[in-house]
N, C-alpha and C positions, 0 to 999 in steps of 0.2 A: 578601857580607860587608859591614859597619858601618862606616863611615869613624872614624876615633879623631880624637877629639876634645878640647879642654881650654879651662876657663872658666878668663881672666887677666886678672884683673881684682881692683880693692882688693875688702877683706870688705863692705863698707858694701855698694858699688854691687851688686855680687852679689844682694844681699835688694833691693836697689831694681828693678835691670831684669829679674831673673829668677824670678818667681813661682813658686810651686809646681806651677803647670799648666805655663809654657814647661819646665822644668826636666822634667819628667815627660816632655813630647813630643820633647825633646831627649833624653833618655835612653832616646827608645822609637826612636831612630832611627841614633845616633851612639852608637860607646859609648866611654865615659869613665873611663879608669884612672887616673886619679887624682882625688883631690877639688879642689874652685875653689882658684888659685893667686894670689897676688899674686907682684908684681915681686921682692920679698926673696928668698921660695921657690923658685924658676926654679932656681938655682945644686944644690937635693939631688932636681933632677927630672929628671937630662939623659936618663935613659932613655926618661921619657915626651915630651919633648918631641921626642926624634928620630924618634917615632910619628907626631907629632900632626899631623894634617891639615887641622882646621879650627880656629881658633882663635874662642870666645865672648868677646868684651870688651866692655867697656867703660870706665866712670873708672879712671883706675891702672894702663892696659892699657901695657906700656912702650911706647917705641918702636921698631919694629920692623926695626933695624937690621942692616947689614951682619954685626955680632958675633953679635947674638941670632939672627939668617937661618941662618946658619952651622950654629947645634945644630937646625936646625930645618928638614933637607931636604926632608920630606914634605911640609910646609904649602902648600895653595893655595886655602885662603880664609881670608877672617874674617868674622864676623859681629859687628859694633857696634853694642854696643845704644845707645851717647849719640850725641854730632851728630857735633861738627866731626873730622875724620879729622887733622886737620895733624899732632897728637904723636904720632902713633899710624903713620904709614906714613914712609918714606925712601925716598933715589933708590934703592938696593937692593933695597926691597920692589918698587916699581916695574921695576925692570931684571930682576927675576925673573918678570915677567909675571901676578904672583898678582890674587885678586882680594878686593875689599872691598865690603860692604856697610852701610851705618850706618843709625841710625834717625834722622835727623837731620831729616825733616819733621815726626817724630809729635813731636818734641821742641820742634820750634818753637810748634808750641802751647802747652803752656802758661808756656814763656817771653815769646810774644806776650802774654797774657791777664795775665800779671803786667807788663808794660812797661805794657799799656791801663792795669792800675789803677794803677800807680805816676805817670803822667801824668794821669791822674785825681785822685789824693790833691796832687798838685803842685798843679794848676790850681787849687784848692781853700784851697789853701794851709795844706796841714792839718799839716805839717813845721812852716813857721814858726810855725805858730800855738799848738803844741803847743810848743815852745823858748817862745815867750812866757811861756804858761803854766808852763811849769816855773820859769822863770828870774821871773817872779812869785809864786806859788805860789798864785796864785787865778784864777777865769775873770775877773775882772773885769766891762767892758763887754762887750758885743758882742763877737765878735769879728769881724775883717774875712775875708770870704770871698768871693773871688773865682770865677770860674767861666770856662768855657769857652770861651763867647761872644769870637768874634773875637779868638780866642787864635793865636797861630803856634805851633806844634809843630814842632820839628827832630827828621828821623831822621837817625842817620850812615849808616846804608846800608838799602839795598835789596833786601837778602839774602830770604831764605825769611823770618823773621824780621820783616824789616821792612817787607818786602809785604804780610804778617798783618796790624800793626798799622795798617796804611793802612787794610785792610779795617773790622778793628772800628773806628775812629775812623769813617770814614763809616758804620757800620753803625750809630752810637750818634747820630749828628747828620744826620738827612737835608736839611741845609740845608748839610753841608758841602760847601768848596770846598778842598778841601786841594790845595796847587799843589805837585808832588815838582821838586825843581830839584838837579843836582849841583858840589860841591862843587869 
């Protein structure tokens, strides 16, 4: 027999983490009485969630609290399809022994990859430079554009995250010397 299962999560992210293929391989293996639920909806579903055993989230997913626990006996996993778990589990989830899984390294990627370029477009000075421009309304001279070179870069943490961006930042300067010091 199938484990039942329920995707709770907002409409957006739904079409974002779960593709037509995850979605197909989920329903060839889990099966799913109801269709994807946001937080609003929970309150005209209590039948299916005192099924539900695995729960699919991601963004929007509530938190999974002592009240929400309660309609929700059979549950002993989740699968998260975004990172950080924090809004999403409580000391209840936990004192229930359930278990969580999140995508929170495939995600780090291209959060890293966008931090590289936005330290990139910074170092550049392409923010200020583009404000000039505007607030001129012409390119003028030159404009001044700075670069990388014996730049200091601060990360606030050192997370998945920000271990990546160490990565590419030496991967794009192999003369760097980036020195990680804590705070």
């Amino acid at each position: 027999m199938m484990p039942t299962g329920l995707f709770l999560l907002d409409a957006h992210a739904y079409d974002l983490i779960y593709g037509d293929e995850w979605r197909a391989a989920i329903a060839a293996q889990v099966t799913l009485p109801a269709p994807p639920l946001t937080h609003a909806e929970l309150a005209a579903h209590a039948a299916v969630l005192a099924r539900t055993e695995i729960i699919f989230g991601g963004w929007g997913t509530p938190c999974l609290d002592a009240a929400l626990l309660e309609h929700m006996p059979q549950l002993r996993l989740v699968l998260y399809g975004a990172g950080s778990i924090r809004q999403v589990v409580s000391d209840a989830f936990w004192a229930r022994g359930l278990r969580i899984c999140s995508a929170w390294a495939a995600n780090a990627e291209p959060v890293a990859q966008y931090t590289l370029g936005m330290i990139l477009l910074s170092l550049k000075r392409v923010f200020a430079n583009a404000q000039r421009v505007r607030a001129q309304q012409t390119f003028g001279s030159a404009l001044p554009c700075a670069g990388g070179y014996r730049s200091t870069i601060g990360l606030v943490s050192l997370g998945m995250i920000g271990r990546r961006v160490c990565e590419l930042l030496r991967a794009i300067s192999s003369c760097a010397s980036l020195r990680m010091t804590r705070a």
